[in-house]
N, CA, C and O atoms as CSV, one atom per row, in Angstrom:
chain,resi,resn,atom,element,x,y,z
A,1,UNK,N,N,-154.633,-7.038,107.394
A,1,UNK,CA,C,-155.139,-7.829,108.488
A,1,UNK,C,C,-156.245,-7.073,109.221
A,1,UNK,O,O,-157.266,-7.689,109.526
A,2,UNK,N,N,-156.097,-5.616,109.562
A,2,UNK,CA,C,-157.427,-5.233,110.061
A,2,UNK,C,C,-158.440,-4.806,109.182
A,2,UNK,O,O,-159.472,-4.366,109.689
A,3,UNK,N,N,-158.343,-4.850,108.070
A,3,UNK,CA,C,-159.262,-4.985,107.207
A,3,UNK,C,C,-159.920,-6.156,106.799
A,3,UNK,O,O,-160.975,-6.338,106.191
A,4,UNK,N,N,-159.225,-6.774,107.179
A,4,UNK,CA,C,-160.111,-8.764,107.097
A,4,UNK,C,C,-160.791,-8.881,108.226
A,4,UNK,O,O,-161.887,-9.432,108.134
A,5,UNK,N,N,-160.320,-8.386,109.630
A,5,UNK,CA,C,-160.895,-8.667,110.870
A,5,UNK,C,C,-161.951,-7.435,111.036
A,5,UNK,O,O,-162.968,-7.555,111.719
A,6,UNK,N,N,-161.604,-6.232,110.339
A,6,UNK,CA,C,-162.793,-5.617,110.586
A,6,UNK,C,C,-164.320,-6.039,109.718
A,6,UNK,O,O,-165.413,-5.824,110.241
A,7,UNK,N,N,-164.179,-6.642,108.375
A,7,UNK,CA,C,-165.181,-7.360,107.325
A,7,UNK,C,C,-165.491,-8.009,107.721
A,7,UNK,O,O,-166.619,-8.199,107.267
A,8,UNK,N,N,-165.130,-9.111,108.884
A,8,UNK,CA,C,-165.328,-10.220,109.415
A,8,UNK,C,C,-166.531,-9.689,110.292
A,8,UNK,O,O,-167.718,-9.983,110.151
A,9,UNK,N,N,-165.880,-8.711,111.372
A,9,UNK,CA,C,-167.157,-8.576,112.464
A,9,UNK,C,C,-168.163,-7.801,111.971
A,9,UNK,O,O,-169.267,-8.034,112.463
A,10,UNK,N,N,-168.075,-6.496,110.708
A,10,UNK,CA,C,-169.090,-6.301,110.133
A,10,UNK,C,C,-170.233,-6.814,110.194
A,10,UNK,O,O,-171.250,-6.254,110.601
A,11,UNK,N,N,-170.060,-8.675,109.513
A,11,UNK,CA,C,-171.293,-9.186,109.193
A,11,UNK,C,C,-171.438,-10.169,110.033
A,11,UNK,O,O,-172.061,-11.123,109.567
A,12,UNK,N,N,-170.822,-10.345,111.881
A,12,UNK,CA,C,-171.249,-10.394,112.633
A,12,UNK,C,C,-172.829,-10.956,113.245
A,12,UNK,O,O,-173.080,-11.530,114.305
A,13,UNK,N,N,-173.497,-10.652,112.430
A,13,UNK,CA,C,-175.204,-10.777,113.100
A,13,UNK,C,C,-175.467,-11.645,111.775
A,13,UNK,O,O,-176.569,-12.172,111.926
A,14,UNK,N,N,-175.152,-11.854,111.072
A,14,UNK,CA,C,-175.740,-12.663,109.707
A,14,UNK,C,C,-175.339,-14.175,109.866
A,14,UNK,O,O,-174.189,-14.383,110.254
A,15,UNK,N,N,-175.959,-15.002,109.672
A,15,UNK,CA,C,-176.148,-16.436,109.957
A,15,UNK,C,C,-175.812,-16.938,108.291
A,15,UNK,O,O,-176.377,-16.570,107.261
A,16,UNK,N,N,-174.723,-17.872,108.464
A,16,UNK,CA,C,-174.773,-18.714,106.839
A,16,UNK,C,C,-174.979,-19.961,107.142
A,16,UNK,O,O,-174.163,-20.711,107.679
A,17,UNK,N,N,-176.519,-20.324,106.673
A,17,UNK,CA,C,-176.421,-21.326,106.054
A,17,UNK,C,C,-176.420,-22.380,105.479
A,17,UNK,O,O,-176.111,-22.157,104.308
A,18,UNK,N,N,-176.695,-24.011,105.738
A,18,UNK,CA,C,-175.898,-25.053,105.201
A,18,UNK,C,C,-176.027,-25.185,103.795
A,18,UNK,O,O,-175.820,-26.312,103.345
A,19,UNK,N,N,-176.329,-24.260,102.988
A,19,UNK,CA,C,-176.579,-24.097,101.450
A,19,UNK,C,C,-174.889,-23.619,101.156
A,19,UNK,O,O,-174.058,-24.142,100.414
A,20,UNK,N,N,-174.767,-22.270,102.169
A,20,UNK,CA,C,-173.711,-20.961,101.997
A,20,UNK,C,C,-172.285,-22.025,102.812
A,20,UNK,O,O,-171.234,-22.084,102.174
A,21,UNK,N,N,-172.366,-22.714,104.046
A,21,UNK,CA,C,-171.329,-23.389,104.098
A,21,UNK,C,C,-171.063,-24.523,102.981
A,21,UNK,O,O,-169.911,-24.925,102.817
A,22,UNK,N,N,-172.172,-25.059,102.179
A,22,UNK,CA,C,-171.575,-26.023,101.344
A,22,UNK,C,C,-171.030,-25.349,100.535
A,22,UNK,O,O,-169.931,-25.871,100.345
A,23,UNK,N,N,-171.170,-24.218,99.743
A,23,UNK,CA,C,-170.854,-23.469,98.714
A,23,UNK,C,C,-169.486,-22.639,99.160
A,23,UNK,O,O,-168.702,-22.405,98.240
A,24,UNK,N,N,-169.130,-22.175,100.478
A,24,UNK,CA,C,-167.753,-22.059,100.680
A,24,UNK,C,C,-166.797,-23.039,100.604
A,24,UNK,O,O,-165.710,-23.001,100.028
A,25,UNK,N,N,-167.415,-24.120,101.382
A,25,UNK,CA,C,-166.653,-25.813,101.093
A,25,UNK,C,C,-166.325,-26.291,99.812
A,25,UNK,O,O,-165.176,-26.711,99.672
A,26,UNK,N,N,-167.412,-26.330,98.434
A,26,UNK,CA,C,-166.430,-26.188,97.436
A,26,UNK,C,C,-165.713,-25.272,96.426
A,26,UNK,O,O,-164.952,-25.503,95.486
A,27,UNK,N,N,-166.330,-23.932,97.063
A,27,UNK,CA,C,-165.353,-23.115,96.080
A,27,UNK,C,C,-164.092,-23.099,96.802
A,27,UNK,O,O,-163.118,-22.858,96.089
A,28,UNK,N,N,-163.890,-23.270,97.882
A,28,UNK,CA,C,-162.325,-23.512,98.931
A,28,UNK,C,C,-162.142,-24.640,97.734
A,28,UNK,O,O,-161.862,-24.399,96.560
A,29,UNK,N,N,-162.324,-25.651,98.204
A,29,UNK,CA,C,-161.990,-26.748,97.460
A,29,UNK,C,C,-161.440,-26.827,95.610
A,29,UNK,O,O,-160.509,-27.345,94.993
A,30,UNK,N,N,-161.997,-26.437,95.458
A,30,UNK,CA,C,-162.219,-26.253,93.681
A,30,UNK,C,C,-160.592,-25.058,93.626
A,30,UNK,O,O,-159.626,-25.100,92.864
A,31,UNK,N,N,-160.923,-24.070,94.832
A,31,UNK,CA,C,-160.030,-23.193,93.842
A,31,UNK,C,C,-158.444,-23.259,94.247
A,31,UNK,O,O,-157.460,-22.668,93.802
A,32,UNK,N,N,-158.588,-24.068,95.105
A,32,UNK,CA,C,-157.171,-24.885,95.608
A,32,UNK,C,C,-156.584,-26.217,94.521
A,32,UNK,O,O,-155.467,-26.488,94.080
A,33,UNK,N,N,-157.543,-26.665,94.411
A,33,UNK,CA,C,-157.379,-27.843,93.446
A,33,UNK,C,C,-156.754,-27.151,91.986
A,33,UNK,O,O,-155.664,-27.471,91.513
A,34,UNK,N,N,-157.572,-26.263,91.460
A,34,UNK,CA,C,-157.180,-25.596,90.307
A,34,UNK,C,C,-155.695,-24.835,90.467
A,34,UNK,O,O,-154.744,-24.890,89.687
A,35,UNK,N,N,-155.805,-24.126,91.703
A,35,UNK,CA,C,-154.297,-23.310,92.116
A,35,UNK,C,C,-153.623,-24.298,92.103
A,35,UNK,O,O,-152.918,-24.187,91.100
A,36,UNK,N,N,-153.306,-25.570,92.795
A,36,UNK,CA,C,-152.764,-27.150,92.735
A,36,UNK,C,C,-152.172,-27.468,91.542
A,36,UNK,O,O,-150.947,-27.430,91.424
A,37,UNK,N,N,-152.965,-27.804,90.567
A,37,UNK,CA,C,-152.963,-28.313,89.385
A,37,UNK,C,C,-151.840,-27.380,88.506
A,37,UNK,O,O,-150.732,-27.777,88.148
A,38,UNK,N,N,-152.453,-25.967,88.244
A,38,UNK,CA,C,-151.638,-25.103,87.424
A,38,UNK,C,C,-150.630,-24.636,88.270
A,38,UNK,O,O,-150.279,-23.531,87.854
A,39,UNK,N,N,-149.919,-25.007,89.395
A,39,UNK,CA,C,-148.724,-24.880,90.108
A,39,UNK,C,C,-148.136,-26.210,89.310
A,39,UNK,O,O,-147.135,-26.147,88.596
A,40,UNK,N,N,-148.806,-27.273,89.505
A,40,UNK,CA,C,-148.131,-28.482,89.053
A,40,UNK,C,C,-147.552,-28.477,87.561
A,40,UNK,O,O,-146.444,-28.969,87.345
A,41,UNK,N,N,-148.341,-27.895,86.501
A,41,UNK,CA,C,-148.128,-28.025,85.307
A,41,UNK,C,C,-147.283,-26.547,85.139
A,41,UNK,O,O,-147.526,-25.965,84.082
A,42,UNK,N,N,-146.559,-26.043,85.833
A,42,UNK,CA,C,-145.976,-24.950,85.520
A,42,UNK,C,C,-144.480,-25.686,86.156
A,42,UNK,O,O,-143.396,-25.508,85.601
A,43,UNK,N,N,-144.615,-26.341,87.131
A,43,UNK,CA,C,-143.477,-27.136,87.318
A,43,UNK,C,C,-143.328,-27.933,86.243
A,43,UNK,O,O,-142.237,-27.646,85.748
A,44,UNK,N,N,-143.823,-28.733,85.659
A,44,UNK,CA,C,-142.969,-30.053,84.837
A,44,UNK,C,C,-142.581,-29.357,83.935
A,44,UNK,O,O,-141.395,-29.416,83.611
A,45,UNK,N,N,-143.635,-28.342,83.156
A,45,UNK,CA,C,-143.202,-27.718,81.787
A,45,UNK,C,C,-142.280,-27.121,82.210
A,45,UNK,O,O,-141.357,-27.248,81.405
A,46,UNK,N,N,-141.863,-26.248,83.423
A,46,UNK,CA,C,-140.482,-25.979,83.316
A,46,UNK,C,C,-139.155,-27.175,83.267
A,46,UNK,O,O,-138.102,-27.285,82.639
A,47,UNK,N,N,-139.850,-27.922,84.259
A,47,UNK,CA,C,-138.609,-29.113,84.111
A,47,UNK,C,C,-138.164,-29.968,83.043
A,47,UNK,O,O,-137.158,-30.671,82.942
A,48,UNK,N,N,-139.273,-29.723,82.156
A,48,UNK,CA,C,-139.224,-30.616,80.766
A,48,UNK,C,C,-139.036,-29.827,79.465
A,48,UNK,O,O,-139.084,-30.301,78.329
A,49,UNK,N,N,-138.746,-28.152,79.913
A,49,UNK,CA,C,-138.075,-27.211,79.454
A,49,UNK,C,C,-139.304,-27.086,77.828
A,49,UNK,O,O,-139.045,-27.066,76.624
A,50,UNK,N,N,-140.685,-27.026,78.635
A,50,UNK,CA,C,-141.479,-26.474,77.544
A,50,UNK,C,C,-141.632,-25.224,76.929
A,50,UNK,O,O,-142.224,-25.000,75.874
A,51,UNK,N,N,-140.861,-24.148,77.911
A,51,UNK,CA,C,-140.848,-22.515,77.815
A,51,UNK,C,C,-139.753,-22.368,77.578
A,51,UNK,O,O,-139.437,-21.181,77.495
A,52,UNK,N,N,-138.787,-23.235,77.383
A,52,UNK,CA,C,-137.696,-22.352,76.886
A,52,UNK,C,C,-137.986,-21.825,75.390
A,52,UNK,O,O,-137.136,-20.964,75.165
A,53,UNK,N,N,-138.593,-21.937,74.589
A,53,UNK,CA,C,-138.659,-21.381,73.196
A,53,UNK,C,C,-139.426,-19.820,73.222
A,53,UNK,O,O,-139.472,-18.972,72.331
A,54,UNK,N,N,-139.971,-19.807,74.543
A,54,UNK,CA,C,-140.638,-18.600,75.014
A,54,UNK,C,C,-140.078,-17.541,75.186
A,54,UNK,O,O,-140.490,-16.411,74.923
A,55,UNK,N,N,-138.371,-18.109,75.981
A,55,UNK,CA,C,-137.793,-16.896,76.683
A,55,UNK,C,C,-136.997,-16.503,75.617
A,55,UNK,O,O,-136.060,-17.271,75.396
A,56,UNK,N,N,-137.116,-15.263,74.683
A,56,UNK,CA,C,-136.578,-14.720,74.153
A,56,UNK,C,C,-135.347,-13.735,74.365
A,56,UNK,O,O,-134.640,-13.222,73.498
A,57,UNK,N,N,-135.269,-13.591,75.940
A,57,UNK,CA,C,-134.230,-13.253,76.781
A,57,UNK,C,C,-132.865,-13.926,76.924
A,57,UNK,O,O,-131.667,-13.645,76.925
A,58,UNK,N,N,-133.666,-14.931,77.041
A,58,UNK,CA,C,-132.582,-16.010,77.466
A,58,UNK,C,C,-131.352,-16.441,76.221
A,58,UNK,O,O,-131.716,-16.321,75.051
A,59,UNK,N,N,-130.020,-16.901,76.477
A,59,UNK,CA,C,-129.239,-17.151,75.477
A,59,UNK,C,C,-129.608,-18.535,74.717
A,59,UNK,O,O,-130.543,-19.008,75.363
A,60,UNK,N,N,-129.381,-19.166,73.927
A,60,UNK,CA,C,-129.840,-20.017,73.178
A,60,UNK,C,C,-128.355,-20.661,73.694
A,60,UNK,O,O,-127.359,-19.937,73.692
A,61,UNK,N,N,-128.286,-22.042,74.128
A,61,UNK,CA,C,-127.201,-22.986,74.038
A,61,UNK,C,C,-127.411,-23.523,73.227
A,61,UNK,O,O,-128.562,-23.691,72.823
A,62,UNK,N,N,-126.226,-24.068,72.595
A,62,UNK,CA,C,-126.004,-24.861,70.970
A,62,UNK,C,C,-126.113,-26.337,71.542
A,62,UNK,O,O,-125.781,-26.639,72.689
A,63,UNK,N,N,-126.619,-27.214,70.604
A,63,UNK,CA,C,-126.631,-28.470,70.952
A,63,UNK,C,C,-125.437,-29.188,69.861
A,63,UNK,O,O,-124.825,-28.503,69.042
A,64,UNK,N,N,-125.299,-30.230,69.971
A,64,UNK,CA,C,-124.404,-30.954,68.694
A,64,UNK,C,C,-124.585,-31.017,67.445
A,64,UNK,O,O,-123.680,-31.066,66.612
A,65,UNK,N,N,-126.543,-31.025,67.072
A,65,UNK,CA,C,-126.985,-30.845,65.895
A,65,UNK,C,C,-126.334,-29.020,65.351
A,65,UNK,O,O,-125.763,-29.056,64.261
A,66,UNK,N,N,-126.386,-27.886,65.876
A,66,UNK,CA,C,-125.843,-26.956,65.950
A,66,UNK,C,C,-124.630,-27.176,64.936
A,66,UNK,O,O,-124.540,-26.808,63.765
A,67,UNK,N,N,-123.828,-27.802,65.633
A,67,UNK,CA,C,-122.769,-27.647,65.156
A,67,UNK,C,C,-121.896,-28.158,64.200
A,67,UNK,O,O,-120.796,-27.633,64.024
């Protein structure tokens, strides 16, 4: 935290912009959306149990074909 607030007043005297605010506006945007997205698809594939063939840790439960 005082390393964010000290970077901050650093550049203090420097003016951004409306090129540099649009370009913070969508890389905010973009890299939330993307963080969004691959949060989302890390949920279903777990819920739809796409990684279980991954976890080589994990015990294998038998199904009926199994048996």
């Amino acid at each position: 935290m005082i390393w964010a607030i000290s970077a901050w007043s650093i550049g203090g005297s420097i003016e951004i912009g409306k090129h540099g605010w649009i370009a913070l506006g969508l890389g905010t945007f973009f890299s939330l959306l993307i963080g969004c997205g691959l949060m989302a698809l890390m949920f279903f594939s777990s819920r739809r149990g796409y990684d279980e063939a991954a976890d080589p840790f994990r015990p294998k439960q038998k199904t009926p074909r199994d048996e």
